[in-house]
N, C-alpha and C positions, 0 to 999 in steps of 0.2 A: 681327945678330939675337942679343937673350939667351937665354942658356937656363936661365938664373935668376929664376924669376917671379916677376913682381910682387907686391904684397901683393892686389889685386884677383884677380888671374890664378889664384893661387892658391885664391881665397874662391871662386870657381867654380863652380858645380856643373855635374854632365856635363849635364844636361839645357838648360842656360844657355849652356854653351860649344856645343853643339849647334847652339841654335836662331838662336846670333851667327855661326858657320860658315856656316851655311845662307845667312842674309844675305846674309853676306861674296859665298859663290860667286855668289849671284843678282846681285849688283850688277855682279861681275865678268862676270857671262855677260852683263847687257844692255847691255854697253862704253858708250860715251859719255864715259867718266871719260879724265882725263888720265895719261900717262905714269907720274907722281907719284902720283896717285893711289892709281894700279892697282899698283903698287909696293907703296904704304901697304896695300891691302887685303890684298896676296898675303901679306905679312912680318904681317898679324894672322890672316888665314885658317892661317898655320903657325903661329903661337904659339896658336890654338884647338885645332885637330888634336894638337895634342901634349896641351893641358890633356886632349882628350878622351881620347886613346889614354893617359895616366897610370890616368884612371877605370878605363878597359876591362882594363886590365893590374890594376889594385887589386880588379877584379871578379872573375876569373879568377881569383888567388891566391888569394881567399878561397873559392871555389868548391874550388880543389881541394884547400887545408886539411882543408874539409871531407868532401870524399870520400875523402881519405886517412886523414881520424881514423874517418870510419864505415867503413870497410874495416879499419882496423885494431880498432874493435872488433867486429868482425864477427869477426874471429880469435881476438880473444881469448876469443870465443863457442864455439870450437869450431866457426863458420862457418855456424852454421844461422842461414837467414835464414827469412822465413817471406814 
């Protein structure tokens, strides 16, 4: 498996690799597929889970950027919030 993404992989968006995850797992849960197959799905079902956990981790950091700059001007306030 890469862990160098593709130019696709990349263009992404979380809501897109979401709703190809989802797939992926249903396909996986109704078996019928072959060995090879079910391989093939597993090794793109993890190369989605990462695209998506990259988003959710980019979310988060910007989340707490931001609560740490409003905190920090909160101080520089003298701390009165209202």
């Amino acid at each position: 498996m890469t862990t160098t993404p593709t130019p696709g992989e990349a263009a992404l968006g979380y809501e897109q690799a979401r709703d190809e995850l989802i797939e992926v797992v249903r396909k996986l849960e109704a078996g019928g597929t072959t060995l090879e197959e079910s391989l093939a799905l597993w090794e793109r079902g993890e190369e989605l889970a990462k695209v998506c956990r990259r988003w959710l981790d980019g979310a988060r950091a910007r989340l707490d950027a931001a609560l740490a700059e409003e905190e920090q001007e909160a101080g520089d306030t003298g701390g009165a919030r209202e």
